[in-house]
PDB file with SEQRES, HELIX, SHEET and CRYST1 records, atoms N, CA, C and O in Angstrom:
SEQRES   1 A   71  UNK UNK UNK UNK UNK UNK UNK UNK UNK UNK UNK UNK UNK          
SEQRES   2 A   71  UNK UNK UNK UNK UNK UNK UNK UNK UNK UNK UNK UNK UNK          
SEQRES   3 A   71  UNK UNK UNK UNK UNK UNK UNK UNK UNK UNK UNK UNK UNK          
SEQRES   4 A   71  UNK UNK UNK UNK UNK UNK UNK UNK UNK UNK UNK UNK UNK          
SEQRES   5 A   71  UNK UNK UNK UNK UNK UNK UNK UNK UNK UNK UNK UNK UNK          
SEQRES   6 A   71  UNK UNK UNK UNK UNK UNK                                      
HELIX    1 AA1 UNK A   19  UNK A   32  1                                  14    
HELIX    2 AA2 UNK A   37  UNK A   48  1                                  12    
HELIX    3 AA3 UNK A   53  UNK A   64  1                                  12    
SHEET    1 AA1 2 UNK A   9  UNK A  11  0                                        
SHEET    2 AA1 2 UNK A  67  UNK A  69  1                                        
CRYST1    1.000    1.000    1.000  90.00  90.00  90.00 P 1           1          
ATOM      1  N   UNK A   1     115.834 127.502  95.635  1.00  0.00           N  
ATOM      2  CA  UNK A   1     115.973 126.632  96.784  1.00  0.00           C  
ATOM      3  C   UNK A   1     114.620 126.477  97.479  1.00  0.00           C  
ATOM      4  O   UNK A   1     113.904 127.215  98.155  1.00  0.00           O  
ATOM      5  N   UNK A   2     114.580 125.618  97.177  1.00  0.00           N  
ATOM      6  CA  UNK A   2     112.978 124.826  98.615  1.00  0.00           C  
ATOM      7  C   UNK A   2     113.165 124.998 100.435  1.00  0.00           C  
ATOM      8  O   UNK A   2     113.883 124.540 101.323  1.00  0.00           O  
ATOM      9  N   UNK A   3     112.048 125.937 100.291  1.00  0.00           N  
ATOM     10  CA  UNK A   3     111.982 126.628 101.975  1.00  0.00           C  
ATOM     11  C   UNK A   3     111.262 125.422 102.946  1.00  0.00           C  
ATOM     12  O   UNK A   3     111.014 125.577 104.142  1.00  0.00           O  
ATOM     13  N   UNK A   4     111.077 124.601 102.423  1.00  0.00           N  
ATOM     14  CA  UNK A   4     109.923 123.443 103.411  1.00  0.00           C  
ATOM     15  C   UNK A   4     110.127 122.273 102.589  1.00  0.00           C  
ATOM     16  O   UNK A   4     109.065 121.754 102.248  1.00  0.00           O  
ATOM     17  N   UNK A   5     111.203 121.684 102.154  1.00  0.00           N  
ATOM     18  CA  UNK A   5     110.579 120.342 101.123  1.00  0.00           C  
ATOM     19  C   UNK A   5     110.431 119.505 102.115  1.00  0.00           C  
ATOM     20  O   UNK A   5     111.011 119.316 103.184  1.00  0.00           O  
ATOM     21  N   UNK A   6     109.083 118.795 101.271  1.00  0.00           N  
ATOM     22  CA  UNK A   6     107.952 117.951 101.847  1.00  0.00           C  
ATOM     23  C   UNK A   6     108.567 116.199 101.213  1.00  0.00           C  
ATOM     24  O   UNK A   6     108.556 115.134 101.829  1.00  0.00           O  
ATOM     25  N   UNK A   7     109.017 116.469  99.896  1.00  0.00           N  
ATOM     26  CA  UNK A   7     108.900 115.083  99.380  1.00  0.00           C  
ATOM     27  C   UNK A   7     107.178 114.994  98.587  1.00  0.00           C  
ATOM     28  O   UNK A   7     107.177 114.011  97.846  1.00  0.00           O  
ATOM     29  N   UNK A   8     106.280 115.470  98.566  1.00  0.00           N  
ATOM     30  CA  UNK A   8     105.525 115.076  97.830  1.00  0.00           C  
ATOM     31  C   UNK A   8     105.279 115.410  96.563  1.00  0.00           C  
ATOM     32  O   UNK A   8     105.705 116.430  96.021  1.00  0.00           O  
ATOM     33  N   UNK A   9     104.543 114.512  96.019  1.00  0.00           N  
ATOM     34  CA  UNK A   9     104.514 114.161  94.689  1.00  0.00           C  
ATOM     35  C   UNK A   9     103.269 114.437  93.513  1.00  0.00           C  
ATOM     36  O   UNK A   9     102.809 113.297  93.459  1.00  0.00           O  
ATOM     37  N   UNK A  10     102.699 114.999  92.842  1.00  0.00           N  
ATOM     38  CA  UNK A  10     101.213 115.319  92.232  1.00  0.00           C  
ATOM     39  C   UNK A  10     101.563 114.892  91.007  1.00  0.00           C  
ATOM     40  O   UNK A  10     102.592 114.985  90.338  1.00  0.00           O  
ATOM     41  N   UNK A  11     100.196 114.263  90.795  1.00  0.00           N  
ATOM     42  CA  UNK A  11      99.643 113.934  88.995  1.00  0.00           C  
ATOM     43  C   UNK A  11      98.889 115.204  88.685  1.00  0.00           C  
ATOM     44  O   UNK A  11      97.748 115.343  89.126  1.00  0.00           O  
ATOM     45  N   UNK A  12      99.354 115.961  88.090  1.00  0.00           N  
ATOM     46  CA  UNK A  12      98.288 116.905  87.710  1.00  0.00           C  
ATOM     47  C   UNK A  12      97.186 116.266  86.746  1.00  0.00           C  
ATOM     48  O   UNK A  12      96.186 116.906  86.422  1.00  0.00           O  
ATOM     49  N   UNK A  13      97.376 115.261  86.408  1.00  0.00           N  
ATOM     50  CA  UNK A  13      96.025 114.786  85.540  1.00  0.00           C  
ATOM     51  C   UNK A  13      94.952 113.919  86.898  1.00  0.00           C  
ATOM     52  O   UNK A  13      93.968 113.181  86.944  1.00  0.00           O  
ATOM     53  N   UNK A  14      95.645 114.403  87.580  1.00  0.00           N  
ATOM     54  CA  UNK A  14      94.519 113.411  88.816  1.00  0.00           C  
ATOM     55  C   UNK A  14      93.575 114.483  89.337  1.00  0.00           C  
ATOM     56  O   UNK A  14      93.752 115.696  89.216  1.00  0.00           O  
ATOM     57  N   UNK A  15      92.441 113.821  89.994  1.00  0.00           N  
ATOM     58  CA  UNK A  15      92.242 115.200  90.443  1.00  0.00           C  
ATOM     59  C   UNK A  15      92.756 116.553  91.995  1.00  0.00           C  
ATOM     60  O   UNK A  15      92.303 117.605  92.446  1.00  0.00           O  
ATOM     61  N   UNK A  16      94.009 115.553  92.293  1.00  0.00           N  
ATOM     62  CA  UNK A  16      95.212 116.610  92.953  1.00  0.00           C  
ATOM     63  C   UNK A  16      95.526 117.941  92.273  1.00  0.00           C  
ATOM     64  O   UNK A  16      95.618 119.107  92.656  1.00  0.00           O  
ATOM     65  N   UNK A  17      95.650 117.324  91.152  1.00  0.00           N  
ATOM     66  CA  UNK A  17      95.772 118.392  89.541  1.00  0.00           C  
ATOM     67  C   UNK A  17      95.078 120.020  90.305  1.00  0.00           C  
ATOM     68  O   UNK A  17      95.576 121.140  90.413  1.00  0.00           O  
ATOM     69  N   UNK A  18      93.951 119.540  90.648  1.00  0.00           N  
ATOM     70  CA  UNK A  18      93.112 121.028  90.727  1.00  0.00           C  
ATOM     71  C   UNK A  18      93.199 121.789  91.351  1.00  0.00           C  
ATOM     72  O   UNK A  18      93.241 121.601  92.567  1.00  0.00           O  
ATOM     73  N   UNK A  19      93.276 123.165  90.729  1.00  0.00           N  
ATOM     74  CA  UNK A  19      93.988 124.124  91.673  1.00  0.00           C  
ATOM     75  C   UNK A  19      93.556 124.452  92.673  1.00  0.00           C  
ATOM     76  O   UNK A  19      94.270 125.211  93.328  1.00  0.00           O  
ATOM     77  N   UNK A  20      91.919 123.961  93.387  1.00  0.00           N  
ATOM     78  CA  UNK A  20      91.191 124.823  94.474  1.00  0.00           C  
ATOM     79  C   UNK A  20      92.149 123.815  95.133  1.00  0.00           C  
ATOM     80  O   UNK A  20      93.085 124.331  95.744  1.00  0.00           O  
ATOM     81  N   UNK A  21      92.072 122.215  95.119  1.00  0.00           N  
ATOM     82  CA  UNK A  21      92.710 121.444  95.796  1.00  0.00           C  
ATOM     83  C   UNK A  21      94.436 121.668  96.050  1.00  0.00           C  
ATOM     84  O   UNK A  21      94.767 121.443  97.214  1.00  0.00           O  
ATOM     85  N   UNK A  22      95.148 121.926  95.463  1.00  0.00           N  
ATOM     86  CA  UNK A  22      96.518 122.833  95.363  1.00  0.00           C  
ATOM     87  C   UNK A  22      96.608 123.937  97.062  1.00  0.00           C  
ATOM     88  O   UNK A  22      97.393 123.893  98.009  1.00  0.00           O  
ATOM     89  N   UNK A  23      95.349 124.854  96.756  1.00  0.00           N  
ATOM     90  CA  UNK A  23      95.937 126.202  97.342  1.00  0.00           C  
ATOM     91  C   UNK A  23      94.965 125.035  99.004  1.00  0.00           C  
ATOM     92  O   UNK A  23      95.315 125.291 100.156  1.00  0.00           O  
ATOM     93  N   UNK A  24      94.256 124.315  98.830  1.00  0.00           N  
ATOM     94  CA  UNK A  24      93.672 123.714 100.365  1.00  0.00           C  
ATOM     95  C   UNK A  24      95.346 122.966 100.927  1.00  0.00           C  
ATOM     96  O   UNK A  24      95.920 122.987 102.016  1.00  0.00           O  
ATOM     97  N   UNK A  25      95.662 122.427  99.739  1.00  0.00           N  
ATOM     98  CA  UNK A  25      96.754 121.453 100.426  1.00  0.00           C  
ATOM     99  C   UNK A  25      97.954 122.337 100.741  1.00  0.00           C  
ATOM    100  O   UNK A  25      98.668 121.930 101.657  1.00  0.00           O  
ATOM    101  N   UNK A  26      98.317 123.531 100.113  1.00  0.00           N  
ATOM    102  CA  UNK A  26      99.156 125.161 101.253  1.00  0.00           C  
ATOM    103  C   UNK A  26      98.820 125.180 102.155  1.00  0.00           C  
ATOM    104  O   UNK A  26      99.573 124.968 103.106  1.00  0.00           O  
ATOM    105  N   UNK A  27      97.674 125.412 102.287  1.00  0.00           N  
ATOM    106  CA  UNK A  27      97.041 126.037 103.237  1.00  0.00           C  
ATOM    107  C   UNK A  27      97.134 124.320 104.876  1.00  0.00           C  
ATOM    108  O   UNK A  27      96.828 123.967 106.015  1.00  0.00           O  
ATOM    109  N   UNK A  28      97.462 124.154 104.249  1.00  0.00           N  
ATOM    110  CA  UNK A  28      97.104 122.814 105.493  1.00  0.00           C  
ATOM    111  C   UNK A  28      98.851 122.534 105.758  1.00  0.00           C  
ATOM    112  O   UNK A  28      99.265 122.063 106.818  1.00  0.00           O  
ATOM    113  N   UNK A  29      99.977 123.003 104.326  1.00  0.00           N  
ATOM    114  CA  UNK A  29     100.845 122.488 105.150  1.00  0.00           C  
ATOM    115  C   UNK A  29     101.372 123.227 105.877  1.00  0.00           C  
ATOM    116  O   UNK A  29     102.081 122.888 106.824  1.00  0.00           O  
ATOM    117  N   UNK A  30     100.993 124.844 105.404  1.00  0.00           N  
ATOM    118  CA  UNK A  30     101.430 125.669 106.564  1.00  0.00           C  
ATOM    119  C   UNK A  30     101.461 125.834 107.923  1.00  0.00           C  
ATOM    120  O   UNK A  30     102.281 126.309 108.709  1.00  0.00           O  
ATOM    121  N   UNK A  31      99.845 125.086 108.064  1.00  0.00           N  
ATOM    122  CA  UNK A  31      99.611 125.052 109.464  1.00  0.00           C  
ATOM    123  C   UNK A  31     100.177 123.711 110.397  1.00  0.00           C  
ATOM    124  O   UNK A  31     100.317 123.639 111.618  1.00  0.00           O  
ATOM    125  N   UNK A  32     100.519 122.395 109.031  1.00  0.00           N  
ATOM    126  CA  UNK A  32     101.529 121.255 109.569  1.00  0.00           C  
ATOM    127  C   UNK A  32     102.905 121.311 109.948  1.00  0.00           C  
ATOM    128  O   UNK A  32     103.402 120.672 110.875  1.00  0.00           O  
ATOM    129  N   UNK A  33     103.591 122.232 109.065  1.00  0.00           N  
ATOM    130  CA  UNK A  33     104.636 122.931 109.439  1.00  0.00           C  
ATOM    131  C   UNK A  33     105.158 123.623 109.923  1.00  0.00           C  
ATOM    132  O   UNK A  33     106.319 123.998 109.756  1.00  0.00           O  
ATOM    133  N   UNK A  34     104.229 124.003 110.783  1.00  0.00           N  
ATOM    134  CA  UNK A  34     104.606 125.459 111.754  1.00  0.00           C  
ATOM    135  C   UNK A  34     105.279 126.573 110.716  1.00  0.00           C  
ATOM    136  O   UNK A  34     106.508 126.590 110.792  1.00  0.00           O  
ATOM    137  N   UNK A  35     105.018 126.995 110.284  1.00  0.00           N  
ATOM    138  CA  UNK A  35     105.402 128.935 109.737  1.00  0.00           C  
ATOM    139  C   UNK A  35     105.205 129.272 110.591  1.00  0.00           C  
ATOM    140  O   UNK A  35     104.487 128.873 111.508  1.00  0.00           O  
ATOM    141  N   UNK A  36     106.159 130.545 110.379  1.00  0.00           N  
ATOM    142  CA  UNK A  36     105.997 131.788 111.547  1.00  0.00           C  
ATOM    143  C   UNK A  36     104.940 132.606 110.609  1.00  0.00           C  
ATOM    144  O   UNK A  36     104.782 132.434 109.400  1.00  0.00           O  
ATOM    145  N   UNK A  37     104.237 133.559 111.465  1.00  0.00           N  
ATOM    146  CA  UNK A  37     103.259 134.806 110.774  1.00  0.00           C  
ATOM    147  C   UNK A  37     104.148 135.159 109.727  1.00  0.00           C  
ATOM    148  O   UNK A  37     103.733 134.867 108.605  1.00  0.00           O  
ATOM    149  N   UNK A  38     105.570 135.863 109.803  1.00  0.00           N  
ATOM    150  CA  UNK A  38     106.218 136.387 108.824  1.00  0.00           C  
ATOM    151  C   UNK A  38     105.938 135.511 107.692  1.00  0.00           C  
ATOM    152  O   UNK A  38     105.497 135.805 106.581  1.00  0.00           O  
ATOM    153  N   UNK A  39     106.203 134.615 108.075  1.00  0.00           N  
ATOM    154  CA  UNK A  39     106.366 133.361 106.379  1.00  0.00           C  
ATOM    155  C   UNK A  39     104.804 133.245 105.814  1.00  0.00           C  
ATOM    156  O   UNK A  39     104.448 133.257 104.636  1.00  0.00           O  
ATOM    157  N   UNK A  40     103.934 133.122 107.075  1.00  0.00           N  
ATOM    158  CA  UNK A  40     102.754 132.878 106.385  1.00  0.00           C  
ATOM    159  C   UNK A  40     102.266 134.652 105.542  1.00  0.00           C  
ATOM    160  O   UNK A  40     101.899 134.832 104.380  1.00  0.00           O  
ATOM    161  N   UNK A  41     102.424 135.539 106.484  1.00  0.00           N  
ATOM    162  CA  UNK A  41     101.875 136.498 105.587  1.00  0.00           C  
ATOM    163  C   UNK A  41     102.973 136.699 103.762  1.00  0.00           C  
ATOM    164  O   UNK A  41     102.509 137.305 102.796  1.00  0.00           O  
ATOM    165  N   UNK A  42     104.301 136.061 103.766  1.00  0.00           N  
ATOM    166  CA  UNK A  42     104.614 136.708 102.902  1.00  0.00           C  
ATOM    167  C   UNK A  42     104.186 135.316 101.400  1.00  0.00           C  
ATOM    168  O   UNK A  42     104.222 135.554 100.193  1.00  0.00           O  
ATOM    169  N   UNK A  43     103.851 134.062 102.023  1.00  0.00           N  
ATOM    170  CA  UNK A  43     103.441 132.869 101.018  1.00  0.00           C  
ATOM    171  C   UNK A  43     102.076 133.330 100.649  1.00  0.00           C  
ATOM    172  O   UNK A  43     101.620 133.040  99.543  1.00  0.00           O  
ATOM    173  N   UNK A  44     101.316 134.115 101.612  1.00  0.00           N  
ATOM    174  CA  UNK A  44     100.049 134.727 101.193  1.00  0.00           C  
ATOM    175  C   UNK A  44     100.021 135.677 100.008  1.00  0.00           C  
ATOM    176  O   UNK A  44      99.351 135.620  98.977  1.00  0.00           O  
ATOM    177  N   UNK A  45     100.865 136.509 100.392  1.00  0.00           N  
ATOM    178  CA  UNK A  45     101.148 137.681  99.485  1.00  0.00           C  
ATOM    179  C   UNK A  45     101.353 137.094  97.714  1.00  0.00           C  
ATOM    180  O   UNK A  45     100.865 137.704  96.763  1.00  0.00           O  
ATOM    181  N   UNK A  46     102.250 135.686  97.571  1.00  0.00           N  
ATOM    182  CA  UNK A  46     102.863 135.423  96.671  1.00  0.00           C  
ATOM    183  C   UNK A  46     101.854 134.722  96.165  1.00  0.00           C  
ATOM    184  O   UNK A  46     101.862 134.861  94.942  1.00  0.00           O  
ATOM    185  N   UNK A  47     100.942 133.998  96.542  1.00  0.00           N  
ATOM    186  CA  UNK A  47      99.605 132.970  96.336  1.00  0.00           C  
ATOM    187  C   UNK A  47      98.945 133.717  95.990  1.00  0.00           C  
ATOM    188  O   UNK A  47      98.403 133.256  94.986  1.00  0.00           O  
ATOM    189  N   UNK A  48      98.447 135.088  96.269  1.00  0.00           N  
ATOM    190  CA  UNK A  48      97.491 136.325  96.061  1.00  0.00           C  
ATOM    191  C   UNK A  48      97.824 136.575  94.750  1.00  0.00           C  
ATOM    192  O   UNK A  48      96.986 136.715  93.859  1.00  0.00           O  
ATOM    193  N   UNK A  49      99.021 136.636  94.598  1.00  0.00           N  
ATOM    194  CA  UNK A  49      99.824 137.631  92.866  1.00  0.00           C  
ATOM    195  C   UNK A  49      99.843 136.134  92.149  1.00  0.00           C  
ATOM    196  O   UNK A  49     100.321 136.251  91.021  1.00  0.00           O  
ATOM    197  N   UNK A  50      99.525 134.956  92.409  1.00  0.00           N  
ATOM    198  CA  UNK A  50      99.549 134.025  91.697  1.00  0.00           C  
ATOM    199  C   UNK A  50      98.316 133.779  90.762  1.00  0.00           C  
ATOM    200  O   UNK A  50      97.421 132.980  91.036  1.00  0.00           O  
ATOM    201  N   UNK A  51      98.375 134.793  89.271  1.00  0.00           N  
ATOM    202  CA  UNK A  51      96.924 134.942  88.815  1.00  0.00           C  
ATOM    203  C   UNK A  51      97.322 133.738  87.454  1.00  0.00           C  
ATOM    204  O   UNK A  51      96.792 134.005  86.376  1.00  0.00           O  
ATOM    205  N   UNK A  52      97.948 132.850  87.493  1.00  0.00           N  
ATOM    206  CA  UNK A  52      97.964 131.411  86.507  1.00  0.00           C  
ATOM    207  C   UNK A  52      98.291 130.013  87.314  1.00  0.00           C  
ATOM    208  O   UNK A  52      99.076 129.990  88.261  1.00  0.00           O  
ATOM    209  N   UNK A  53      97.737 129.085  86.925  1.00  0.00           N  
ATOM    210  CA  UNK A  53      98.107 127.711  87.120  1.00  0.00           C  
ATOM    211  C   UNK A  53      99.482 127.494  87.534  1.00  0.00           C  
ATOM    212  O   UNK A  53      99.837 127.156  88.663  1.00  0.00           O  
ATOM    213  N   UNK A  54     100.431 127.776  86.259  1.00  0.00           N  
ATOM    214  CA  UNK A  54     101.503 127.819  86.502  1.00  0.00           C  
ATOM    215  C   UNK A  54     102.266 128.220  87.382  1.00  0.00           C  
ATOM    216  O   UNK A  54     103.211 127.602  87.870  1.00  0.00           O  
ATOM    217  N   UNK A  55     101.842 129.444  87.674  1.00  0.00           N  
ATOM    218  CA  UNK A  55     102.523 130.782  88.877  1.00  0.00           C  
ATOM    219  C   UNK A  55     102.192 129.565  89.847  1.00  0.00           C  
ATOM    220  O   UNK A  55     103.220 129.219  90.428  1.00  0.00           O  
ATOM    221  N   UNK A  56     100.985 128.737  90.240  1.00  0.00           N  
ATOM    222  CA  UNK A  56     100.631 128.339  91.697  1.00  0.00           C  
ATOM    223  C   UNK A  56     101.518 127.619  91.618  1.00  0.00           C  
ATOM    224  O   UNK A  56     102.455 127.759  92.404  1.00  0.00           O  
ATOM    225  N   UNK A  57     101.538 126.565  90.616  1.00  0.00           N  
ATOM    226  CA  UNK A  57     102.296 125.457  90.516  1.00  0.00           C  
ATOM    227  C   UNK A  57     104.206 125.654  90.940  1.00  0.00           C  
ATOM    228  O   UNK A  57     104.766 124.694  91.469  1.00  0.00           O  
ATOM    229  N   UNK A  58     104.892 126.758  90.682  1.00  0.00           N  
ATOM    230  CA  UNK A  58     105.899 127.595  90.993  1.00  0.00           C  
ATOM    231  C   UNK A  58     105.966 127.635  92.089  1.00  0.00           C  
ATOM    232  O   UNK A  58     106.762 126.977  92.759  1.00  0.00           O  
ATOM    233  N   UNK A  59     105.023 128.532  92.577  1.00  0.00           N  
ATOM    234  CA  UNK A  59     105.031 128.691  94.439  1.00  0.00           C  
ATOM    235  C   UNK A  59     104.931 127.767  95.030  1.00  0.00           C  
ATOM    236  O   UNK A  59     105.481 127.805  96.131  1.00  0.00           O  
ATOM    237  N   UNK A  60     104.232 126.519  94.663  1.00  0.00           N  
ATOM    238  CA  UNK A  60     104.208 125.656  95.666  1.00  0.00           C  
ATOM    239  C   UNK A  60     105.565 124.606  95.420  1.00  0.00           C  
ATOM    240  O   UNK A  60     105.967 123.957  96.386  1.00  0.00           O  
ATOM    241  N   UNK A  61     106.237 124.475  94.094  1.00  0.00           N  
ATOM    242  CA  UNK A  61     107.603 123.919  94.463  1.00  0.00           C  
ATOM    243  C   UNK A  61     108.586 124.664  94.855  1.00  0.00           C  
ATOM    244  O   UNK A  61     109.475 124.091  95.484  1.00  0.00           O  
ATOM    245  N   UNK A  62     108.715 126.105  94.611  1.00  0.00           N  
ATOM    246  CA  UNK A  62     109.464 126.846  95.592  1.00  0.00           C  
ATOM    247  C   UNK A  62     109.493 126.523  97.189  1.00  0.00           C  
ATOM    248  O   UNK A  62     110.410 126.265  97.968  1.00  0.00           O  
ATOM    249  N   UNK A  63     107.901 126.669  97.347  1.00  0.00           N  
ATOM    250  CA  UNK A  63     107.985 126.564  99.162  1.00  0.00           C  
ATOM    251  C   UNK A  63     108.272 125.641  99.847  1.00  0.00           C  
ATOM    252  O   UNK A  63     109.184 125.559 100.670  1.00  0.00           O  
ATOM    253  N   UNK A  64     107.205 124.591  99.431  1.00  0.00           N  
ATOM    254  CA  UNK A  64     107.452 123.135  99.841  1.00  0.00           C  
ATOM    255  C   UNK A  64     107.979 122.033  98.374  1.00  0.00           C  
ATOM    256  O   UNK A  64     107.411 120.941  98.405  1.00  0.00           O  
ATOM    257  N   UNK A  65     108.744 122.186  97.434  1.00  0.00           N  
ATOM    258  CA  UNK A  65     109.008 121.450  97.006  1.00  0.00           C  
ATOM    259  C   UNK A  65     108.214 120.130  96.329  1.00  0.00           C  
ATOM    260  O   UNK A  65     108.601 119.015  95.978  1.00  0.00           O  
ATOM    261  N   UNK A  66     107.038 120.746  96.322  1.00  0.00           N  
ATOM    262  CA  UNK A  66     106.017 119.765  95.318  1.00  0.00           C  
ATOM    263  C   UNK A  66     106.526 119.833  94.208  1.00  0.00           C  
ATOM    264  O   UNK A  66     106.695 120.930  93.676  1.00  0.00           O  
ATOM    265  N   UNK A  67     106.942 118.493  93.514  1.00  0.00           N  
ATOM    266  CA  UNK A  67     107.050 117.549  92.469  1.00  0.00           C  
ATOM    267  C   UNK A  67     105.649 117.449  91.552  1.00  0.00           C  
ATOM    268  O   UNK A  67     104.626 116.893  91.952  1.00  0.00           O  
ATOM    269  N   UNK A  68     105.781 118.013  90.409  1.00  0.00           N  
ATOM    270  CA  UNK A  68     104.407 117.887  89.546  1.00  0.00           C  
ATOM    271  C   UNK A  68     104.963 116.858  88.375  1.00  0.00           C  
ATOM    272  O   UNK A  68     106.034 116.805  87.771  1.00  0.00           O  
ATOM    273  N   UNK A  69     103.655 115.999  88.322  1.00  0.00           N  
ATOM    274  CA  UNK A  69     103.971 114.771  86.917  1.00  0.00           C  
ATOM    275  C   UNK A  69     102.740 114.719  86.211  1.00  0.00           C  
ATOM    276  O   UNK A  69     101.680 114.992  86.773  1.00  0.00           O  
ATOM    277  N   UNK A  70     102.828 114.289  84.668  1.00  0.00           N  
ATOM    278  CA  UNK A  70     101.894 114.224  84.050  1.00  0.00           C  
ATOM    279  C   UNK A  70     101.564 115.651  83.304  1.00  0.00           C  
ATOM    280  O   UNK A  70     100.541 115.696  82.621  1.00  0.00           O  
ATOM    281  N   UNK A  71     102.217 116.569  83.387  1.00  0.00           N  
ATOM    282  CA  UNK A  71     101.680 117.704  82.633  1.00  0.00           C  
ATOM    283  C   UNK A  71     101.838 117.988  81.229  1.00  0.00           C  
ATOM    284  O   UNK A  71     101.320 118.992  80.740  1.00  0.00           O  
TER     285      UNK A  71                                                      
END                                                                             
């Protein structure tokens, strides 16, 4: 189940695709979405143990429900 769906959408062949760009666009919706500390320290925790593409790609449709196309 999606804790924040956003509705948005990524080409991973674009350069959205890229993961530095991925963990900036977390990082920005957390702070658009108001999280509480609890939520932010524990999406931190899970982003930290996220040592593949994939894993990020996971966490971020878990949290907010990013839609990945093109892969």
């Amino acid at each position: 189940m999606v804790k924040y769906p956003t509705g948005i959408v990524i080409d991973l062949k674009s350069p959205q695709g890229n993961v530095f760009y991925l963990i900036g666009l977390a990082n920005r919706l957390i702070r658009e979405l108001g999280l509480s500390a609890e939520e932010i320290t524990e999406f931190k925790q899970e982003q930290a143990s996220a040592t593949t593409y994939q894993t990020h790609l996971t966490l971020l449709h878990k949290w907010f429900g990013i839609v990945f196309v093109g892969e």
